[in-house]
VOVODREN-485085 format. One record per atom (N, C-alpha, C, O): y, z, x; residue in three letters. Coordinates in steps of 0.1 Angstrom, whole numbers, plus 5000, padded with zeros to 4 digits. Atoms other than C-alpha are relative to their C-alpha. Layout:
! VOVODREN-485085
YZXALA ...
! end
This chain:
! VOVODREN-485085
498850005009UNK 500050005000UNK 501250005009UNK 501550075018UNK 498550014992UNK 503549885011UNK 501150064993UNK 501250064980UNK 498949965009UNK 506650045002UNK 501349945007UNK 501649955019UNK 499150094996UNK 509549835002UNK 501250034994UNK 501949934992UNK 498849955003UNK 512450034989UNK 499950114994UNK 498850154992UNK 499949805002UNK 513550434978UNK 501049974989UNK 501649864989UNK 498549935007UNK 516350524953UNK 500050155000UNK 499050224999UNK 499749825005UNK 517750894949UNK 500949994993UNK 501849914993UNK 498849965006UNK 519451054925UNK 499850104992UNK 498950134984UNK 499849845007UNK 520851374914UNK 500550024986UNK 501549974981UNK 500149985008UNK 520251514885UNK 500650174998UNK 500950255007UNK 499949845002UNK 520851844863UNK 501350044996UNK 502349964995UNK 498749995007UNK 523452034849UNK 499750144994UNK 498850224998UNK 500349905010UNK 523952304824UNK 498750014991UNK 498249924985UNK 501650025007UNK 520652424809UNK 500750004984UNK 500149934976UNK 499849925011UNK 522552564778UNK 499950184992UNK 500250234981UNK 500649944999UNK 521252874783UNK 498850084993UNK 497850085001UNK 501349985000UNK 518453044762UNK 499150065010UNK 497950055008UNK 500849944991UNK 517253234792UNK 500750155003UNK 500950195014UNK 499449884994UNK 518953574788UNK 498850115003UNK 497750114999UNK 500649924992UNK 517553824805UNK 498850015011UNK 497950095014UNK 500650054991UNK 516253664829UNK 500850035017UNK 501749975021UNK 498850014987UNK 517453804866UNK 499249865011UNK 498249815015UNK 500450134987UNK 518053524891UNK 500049844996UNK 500049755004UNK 499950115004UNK 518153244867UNK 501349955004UNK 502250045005UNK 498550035000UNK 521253024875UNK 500249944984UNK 499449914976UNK 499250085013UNK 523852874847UNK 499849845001UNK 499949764992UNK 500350174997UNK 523152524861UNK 498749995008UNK 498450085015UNK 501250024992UNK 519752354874UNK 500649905004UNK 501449834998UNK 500050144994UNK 519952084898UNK 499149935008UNK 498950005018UNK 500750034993UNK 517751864914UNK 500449865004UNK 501349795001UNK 499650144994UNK 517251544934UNK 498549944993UNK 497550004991UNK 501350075005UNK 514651274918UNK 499949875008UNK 500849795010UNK 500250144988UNK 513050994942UNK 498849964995UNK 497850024991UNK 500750105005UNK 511950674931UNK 499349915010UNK 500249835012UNK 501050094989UNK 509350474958UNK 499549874992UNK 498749864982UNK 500550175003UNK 508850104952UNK 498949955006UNK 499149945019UNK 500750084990UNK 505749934965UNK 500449864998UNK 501449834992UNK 499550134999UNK 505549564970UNK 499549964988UNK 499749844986UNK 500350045012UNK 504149534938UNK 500650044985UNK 500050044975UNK 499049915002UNK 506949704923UNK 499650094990UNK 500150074979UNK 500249915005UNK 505349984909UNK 500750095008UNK 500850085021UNK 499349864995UNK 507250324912UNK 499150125003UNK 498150144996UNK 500549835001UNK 506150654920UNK 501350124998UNK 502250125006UNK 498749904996UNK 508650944912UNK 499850085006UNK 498750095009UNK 499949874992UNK 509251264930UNK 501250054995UNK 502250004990UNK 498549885002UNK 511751574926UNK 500250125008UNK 499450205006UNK 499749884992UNK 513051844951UNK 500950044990UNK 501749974984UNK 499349895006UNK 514552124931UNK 500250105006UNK 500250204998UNK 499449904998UNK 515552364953UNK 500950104989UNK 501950084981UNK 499449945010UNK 515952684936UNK 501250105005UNK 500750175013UNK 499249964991UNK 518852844948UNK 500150205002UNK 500250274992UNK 500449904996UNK 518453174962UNK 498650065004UNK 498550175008UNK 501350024998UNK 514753124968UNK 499549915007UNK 498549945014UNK 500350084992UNK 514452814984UNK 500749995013UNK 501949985015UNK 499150034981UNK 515152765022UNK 500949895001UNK 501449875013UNK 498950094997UNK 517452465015UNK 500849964987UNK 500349984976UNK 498850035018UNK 520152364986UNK 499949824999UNK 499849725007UNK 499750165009UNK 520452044964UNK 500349925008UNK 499649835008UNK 499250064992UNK 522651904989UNK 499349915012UNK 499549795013UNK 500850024987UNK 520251885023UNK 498749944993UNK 498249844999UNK 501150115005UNK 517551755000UNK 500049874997UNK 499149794997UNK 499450125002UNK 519851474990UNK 499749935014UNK 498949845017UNK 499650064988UNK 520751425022UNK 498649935008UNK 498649825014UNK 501250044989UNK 516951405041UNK 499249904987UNK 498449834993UNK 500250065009UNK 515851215008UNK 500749855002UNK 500049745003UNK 499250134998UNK 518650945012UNK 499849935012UNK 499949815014UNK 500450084989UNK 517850915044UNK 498450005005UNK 498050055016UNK 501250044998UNK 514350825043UNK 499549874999UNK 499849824988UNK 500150114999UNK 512950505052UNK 498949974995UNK 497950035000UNK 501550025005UNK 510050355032UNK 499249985005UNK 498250045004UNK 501450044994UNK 508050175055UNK 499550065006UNK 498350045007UNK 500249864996UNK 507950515072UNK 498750054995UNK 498050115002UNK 500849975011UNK 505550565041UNK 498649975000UNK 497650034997UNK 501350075003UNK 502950305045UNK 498550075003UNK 498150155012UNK 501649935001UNK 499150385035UNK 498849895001UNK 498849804994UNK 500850155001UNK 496250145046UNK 499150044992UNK 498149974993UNK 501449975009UNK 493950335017UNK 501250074989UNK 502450114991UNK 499449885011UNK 494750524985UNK 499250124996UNK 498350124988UNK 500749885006UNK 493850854983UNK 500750155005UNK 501350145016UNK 499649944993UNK 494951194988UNK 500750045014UNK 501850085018UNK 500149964984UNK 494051245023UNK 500749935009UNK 501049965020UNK 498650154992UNK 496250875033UNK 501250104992UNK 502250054998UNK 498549995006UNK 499351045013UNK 500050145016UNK 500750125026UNK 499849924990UNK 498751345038UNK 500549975009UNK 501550035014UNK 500350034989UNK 498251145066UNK 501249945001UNK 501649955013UNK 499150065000UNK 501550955057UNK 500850115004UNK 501750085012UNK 498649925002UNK 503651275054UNK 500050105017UNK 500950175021UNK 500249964988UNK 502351385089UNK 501349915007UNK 501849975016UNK 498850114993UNK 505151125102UNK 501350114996UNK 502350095003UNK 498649935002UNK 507951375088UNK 499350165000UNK 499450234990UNK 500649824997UNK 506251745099UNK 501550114994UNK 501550214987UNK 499249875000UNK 509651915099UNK 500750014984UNK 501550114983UNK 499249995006UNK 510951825061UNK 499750124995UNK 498750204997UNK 500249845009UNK 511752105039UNK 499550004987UNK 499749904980UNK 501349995011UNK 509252205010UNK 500849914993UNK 500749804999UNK 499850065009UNK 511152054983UNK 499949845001UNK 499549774992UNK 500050104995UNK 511651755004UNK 498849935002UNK 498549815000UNK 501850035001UNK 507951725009UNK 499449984989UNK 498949874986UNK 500650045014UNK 506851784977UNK 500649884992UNK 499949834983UNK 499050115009UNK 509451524962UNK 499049875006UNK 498349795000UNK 500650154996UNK 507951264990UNK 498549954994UNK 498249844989UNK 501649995004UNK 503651394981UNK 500349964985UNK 499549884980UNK 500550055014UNK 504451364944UNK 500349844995UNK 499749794985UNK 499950095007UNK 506051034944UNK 499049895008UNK 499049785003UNK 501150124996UNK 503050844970UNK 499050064989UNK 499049984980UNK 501149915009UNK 500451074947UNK 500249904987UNK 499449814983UNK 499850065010UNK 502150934919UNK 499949815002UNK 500049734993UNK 500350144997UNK 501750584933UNK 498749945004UNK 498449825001UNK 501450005000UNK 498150594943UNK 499349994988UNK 498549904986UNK 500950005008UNK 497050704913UNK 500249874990UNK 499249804986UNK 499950125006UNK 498550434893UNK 499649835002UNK 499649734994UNK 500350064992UNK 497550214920UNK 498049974996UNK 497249874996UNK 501449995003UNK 493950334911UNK 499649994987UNK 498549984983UNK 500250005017UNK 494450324873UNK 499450124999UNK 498250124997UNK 500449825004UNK 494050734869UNK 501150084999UNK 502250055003UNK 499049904997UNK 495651034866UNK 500150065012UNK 499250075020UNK 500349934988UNK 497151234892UNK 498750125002UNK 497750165010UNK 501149815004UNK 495351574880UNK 498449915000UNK 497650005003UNK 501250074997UNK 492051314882UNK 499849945014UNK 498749905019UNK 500450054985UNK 492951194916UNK 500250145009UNK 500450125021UNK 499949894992UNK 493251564929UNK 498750064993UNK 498550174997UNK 501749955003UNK 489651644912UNK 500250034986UNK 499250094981UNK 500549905010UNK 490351734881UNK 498849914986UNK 498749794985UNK 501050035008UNK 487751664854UNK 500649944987UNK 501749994984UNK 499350095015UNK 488651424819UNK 500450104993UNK 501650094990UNK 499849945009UNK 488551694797UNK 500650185006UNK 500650285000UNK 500149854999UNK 489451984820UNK 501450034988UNK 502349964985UNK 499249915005UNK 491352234799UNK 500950105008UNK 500250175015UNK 499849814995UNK 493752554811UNK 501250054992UNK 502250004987UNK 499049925007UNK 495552804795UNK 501350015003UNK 501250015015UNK 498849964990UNK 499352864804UNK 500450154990UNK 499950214981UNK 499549864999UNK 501253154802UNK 501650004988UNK 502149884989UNK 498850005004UNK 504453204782UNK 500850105001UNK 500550225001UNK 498949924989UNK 507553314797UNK 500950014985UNK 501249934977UNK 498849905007UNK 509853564777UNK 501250035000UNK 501450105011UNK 498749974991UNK 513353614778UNK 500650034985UNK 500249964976UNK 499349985011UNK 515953804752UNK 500750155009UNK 500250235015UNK 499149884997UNK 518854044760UNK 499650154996UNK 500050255002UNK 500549855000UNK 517054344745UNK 498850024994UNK 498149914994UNK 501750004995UNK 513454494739UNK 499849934985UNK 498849874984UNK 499950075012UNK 514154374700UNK 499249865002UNK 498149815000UNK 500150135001UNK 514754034709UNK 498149955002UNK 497449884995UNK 500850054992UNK 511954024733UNK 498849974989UNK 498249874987UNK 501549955011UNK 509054184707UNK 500149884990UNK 499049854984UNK 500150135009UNK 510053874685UNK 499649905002UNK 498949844995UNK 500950074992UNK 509653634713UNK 498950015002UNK 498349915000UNK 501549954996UNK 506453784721UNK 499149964987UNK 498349874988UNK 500350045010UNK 505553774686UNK 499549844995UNK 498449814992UNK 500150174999UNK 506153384684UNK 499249955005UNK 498349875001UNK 501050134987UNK 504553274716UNK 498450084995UNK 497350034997UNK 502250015007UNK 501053454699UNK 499649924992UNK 498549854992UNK 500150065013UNK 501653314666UNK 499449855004UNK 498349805000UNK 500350114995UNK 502252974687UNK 498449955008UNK 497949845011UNK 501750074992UNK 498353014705UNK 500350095011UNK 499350095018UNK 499549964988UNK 500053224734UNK 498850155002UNK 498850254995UNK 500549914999UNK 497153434751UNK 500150115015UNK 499350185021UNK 499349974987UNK 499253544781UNK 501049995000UNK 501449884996UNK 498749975003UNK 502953674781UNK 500350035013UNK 499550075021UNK 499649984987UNK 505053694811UNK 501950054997UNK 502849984992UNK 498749925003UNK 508253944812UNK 500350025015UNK 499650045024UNK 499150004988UNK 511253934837UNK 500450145000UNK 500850184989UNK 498949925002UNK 512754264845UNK 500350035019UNK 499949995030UNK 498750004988UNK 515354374871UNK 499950145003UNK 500450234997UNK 500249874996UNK 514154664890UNK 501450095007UNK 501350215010UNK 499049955001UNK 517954724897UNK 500550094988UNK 501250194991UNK 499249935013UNK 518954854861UNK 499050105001UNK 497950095007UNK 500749875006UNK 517655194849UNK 498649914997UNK 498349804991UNK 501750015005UNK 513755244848UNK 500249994985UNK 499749894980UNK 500349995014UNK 514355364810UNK 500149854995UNK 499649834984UNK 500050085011UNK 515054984802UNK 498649935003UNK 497849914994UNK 500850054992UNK 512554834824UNK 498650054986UNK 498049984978UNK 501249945011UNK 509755074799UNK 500449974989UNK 499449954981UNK 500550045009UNK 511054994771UNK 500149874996UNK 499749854984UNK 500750135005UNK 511054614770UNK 498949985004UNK 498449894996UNK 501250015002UNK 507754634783UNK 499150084990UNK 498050054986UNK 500349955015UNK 507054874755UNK 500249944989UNK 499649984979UNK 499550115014UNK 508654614729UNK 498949945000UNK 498349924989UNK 500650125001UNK 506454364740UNK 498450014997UNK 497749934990UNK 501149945000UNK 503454564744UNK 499350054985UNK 498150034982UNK 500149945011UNK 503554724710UNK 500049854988UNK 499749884976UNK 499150085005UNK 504754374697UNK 498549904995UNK 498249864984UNK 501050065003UNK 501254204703UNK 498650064997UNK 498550184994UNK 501449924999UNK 497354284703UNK 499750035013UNK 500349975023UNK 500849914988UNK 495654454729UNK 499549855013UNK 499749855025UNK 500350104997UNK 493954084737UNK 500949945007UNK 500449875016UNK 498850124996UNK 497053894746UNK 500450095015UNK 500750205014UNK 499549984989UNK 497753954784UNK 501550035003UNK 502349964996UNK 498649944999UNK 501054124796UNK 500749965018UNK 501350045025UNK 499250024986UNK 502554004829UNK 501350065002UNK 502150064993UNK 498649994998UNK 505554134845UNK 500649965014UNK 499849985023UNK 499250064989UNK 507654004871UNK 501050035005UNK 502049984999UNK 498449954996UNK 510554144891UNK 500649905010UNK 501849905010UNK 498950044991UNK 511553914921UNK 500350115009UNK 501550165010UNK 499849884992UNK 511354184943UNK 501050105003UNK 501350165013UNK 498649875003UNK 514254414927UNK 499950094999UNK 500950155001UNK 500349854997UNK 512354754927UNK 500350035017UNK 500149965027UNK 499749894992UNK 513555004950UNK 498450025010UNK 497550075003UNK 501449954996UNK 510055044978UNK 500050154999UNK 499050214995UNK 499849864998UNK 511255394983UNK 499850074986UNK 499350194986UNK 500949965012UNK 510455454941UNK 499649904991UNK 499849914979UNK 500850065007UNK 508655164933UNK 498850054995UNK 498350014985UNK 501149915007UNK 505855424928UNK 500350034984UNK 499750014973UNK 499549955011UNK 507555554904UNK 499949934987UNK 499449974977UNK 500050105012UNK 508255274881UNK 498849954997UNK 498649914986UNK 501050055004UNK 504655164884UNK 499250134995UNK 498250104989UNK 500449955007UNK 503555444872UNK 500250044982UNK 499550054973UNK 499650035013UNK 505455454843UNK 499649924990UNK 499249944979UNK 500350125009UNK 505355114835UNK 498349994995UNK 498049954983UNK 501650005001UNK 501055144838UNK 499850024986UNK 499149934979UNK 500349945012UNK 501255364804UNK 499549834988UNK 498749804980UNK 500350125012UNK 501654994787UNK 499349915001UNK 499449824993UNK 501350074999UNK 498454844804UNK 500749855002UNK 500549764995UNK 499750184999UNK 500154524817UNK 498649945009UNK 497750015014UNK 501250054991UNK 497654294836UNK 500449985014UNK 499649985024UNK 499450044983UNK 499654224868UNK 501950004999UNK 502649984989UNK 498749995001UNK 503054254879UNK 499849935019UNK 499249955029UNK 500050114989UNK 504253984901UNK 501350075008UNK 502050145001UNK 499149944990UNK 506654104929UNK 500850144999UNK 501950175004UNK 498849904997UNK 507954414925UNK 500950025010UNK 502049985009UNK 499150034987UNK 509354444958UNK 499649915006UNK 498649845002UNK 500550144990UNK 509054194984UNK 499950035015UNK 500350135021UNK 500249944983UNK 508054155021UNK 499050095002UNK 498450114991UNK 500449944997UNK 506254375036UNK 499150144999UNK 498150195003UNK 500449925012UNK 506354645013UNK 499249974987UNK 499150054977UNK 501150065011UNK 504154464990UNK 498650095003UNK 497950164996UNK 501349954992UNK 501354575015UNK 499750134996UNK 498550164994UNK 500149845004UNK 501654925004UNK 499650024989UNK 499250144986UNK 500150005019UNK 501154834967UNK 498249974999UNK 497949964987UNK 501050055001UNK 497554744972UNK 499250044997UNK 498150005002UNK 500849905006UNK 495955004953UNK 500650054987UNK 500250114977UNK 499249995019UNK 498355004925UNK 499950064989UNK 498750064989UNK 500349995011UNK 498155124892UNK 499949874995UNK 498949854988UNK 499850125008UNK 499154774880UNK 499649905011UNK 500349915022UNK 500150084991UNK 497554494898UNK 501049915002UNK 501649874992UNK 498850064991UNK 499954314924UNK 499649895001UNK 498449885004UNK 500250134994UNK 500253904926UNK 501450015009UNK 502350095007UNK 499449984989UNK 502053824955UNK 500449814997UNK 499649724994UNK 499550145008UNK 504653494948UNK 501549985010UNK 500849975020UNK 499450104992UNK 507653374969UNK 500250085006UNK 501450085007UNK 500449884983UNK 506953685001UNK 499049915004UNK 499549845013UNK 501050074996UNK 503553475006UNK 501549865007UNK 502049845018UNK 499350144990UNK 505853125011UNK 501150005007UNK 501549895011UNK 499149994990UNK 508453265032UNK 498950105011UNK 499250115022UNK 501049944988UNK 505553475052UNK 499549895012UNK 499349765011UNK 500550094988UNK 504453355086UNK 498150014997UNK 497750064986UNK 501050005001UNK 500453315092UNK 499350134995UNK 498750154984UNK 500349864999UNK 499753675100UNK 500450104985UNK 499850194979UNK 499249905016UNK 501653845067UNK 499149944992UNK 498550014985UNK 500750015017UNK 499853635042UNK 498650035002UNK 497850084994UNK 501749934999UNK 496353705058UNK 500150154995UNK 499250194987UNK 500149865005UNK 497154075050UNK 500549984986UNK 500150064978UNK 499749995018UNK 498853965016UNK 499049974993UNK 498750044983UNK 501350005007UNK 495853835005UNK 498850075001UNK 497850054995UNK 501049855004UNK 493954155013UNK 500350064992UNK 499650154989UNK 499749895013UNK 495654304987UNK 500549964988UNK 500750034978UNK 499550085011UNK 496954064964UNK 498750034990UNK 497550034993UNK 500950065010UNK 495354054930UNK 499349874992UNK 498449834984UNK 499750135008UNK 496253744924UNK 501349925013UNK 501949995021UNK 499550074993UNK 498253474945UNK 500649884992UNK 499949804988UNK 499150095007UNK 501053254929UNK 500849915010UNK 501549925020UNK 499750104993UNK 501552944939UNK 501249884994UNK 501049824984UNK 498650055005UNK 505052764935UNK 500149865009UNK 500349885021UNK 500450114992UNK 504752364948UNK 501849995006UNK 502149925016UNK 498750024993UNK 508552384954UNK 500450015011UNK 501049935019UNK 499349924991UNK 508752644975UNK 498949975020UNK 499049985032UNK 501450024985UNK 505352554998UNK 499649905003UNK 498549895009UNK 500150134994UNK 505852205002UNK 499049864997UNK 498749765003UNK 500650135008UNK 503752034974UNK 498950044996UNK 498750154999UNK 501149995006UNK 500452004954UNK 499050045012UNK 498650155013UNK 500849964992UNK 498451964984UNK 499950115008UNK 498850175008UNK 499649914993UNK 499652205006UNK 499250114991UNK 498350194993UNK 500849825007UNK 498852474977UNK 498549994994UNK 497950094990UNK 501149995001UNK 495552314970UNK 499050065010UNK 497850085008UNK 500649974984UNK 494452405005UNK 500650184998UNK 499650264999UNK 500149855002UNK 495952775000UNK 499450064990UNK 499450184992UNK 500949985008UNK 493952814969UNK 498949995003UNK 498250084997UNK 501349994997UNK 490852724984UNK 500150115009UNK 499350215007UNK 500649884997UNK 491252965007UNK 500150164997UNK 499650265002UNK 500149845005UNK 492453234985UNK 498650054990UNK 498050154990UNK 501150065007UNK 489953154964UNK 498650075008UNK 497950155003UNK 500849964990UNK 487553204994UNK 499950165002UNK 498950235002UNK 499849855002UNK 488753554995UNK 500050114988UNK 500150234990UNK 500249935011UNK 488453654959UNK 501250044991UNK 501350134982UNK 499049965003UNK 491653624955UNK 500849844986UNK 501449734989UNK 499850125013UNK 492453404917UNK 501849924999UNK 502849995003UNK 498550054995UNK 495953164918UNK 500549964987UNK 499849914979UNK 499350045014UNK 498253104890UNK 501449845007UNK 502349845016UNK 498750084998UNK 500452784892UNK 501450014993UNK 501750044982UNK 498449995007UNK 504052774885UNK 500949995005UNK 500749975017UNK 499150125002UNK 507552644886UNK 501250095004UNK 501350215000UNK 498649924996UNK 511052744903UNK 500949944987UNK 502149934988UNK 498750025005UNK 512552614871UNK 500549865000UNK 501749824998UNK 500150164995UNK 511652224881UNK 500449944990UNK 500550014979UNK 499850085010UNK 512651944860UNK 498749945000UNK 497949975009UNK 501450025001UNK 509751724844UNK 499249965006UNK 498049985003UNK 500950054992UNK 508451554872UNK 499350105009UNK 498150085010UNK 500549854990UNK 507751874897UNK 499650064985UNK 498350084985UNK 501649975008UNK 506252004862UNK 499249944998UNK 498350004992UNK 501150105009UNK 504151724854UNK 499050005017UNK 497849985016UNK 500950014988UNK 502651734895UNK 499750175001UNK 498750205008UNK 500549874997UNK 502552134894UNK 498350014986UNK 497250074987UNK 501150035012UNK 500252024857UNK 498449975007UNK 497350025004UNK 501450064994UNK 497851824880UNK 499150105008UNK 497950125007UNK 500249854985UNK 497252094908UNK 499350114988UNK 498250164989UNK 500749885008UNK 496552344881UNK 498249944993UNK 497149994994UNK 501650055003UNK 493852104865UNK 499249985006UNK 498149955002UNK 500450044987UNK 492752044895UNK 499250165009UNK 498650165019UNK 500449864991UNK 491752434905UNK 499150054990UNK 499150024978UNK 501249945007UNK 489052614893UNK 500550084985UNK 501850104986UNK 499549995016UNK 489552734851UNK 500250225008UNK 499450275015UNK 500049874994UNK 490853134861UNK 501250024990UNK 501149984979UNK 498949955002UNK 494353274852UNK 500749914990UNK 500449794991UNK 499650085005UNK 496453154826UNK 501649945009UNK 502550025011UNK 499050064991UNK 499252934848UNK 501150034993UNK 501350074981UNK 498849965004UNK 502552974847UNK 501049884998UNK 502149885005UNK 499350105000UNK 503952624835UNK 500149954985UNK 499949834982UNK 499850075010UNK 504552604801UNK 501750004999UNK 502350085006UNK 499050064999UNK 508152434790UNK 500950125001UNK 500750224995UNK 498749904999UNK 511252634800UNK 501049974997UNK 501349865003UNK 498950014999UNK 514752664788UNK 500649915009UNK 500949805004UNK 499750084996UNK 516052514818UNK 499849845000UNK 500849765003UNK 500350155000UNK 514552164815UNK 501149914995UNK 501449804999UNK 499050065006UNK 517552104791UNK 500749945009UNK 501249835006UNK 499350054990UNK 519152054822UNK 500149855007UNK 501149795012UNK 500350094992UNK 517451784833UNK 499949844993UNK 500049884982UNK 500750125011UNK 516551384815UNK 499350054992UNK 498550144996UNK 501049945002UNK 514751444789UNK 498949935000UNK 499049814998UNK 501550084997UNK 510951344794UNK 499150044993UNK 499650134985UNK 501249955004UNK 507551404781UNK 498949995007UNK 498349895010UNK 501449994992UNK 504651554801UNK 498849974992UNK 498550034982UNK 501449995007UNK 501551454791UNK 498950075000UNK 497950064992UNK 501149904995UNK 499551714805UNK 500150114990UNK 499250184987UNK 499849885005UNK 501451954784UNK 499450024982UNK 499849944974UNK 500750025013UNK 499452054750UNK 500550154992UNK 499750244989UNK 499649885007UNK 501452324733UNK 499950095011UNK 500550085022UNK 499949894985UNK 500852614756UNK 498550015006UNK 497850115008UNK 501350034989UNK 497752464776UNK 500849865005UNK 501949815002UNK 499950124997UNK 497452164796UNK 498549954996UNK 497550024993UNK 501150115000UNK 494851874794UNK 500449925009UNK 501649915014UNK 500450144984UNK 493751594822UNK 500749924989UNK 500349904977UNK 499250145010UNK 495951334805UNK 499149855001UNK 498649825012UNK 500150165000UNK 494850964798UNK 500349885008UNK 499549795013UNK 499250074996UNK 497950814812UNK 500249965014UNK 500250065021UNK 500450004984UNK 497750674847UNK 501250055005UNK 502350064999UNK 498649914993UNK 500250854876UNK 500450134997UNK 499550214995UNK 499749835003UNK 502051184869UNK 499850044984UNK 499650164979UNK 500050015014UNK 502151044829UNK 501450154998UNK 501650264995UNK 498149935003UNK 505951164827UNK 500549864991UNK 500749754995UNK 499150105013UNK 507350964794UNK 501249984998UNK 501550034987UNK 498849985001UNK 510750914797UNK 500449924984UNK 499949834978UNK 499350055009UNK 513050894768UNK 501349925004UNK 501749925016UNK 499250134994UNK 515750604768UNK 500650025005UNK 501550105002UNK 498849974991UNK 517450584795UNK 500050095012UNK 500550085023UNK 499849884991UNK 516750894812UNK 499549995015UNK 500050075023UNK 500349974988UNK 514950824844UNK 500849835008UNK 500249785017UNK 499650134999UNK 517650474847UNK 500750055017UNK 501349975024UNK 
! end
């Protein structure tokens, strides 16, 4: 496969918001989206979304190493995975988003190349199925228990709640007591801080919070101090400490992790985290996929990767608030709050008129 021309272009904007109480969200998403031509002018797309405050580089520098990327740089004498690798070995030093933008749009060119899907040309099976997770957000524990409410009603057998281990513990307990109280016992309870507990009385708060039997709680603190948590009351997934850790730190994060969250933004693409799934995996340690908040193309390649990994955890990629931000599209992978191996050959991202022009 020859590639005989690139476009970029930035995207994004105001989401509208819809995402209160959420810490860490911004008021604006932005990303870069790259279009790959071969000689047979089929496209592939791609998207860096740097999330800002979390990713190692901003909108700007993705443009920039994006714009200046040269196609033939690209070329693949086979189609398959392991040639998209072998291509991206030619640019070792870009930055994750930048990577992942380039892996999803040869991926996405291969596969259409081969007449398949991606999530079938990374293994996944016709009919695999997986569950996702539904993400919660409302300014107070009211709101939340209503959300919560909905996303069961909607099929939702996994709930995932933001809180801000800066504000008073009392609120932290009782929106996970809203939420808790809100559904059945069956429906899984996630919580997630972004590493805003205090280490010095993150004890504290996990003990508290325990009383409401959540299933995992994704970062309370971050770094290093994670390691300490590995006996927990509330089992620990370990989610953007692992992709800023060097070799050494995540071998010990994944001695204690419960769970291992994998973000293709932040770690430089589908493959990249299929290869740290196998080996967390190897260790007994189960991976949830999910999204800095991507527009549809980085969700529609985080979709494939998920179908693509053994049936475990419910993932963390069903539709978010932000997307408003972005064109609007249609994943095909996405089935209410599961995904399915789609039909459609490539990433099967449906644009509505206009939007990906």
């Amino acid at each position: 496969m020859r590639l005989v021309r690139s476009r970029v272009r930035l995207v994004g904007g105001a989401h509208g918001g819809g995402i209160d109480g959420l810490h860490g969200v911004p008021a604006c998403r932005e990303g870069v989206w790259l279009a790959l031509v071969d000689e047979r002018g089929r496209t592939g797309w791609g998207e860096a979304s740097p999330l800002p405050g979390m990713s190692p580089e901003t909108c700007a520098s993705a443009y920039e190493a994006l714009a200046a990327l040269e196609p033939g740089s690209l070329a693949m004498a086979e189609l398959s995975p392991r040639a998209v690798e072998r291509a991206l070995e030619a640019i070792p030093s870009a930055l994750p988003s930048v990577r992942f933008a380039l892996e999803t749009a040869l991926l996405d060119l291969v596969a259409r190349s081969r007449d398949t899907s991606v999530a079938a040309l990374l293994g996944a099976a016709p009919d695999a199925r997986r569950e996702l997770c539904a993400l919660l957000a409302g300014p107070r524990p009211d709101a939340l228990a209503e959300a919560a409410t909905r996303a069961v009603r909607d099929g939702a057998r996994a709930l995932k709640l933001k809180l801000d281990g800066r504000a008073p513990l009392a609120d932290a307990v009782a929106r996970v007591r809203a939420v808790r109280e809100a559904v059945p016992a069956t429906v899984a309870v996630r919580l997630d801080a972004n590493g805003t507990f205090d280490p010095a009385t993150v004890s504290e708060a996990l003990a508290a919070l325990s009383a409401w039997s959540p299933d995992l709680f994704e970062e309370p603190v971050s770094g290093r101090a994670l390691l300490a948590l590995g006996r927990s009351s509330i089992p620990i997934a370990v989610d953007e400490t692992f992709a800023a850790a060097d070799a050494a730190l995540r071998e010990s994060l994944l001695g204690v992790a419960a769970a291992l969250v994998l973000k293709p933004t932040l770690l430089g693409g589908v493959l990249a985290c299929r290869a740290l799934a196998r080996t967390a995996l190897a260790r007994g340690v189960p991976t949830i996929v999910t999204h800095t908040l991507d527009g549809p193309i980085a969700l529609a390649a985080a979709a494939a990767l998920a179908l693509a990994l053994p049936r475990g955890l419910a993932h963390g990629l069903a539709p978010h608030p932000a997307l408003a931000a972005y064109p609007a599209a249609h994943v095909d992978a996405l089935d209410g709050l599961a995904l399915r191996t789609p039909a459609t050959p490539g990433l099967g991202v449906r644009w509505s008129l206009g939007a990906a022009a």
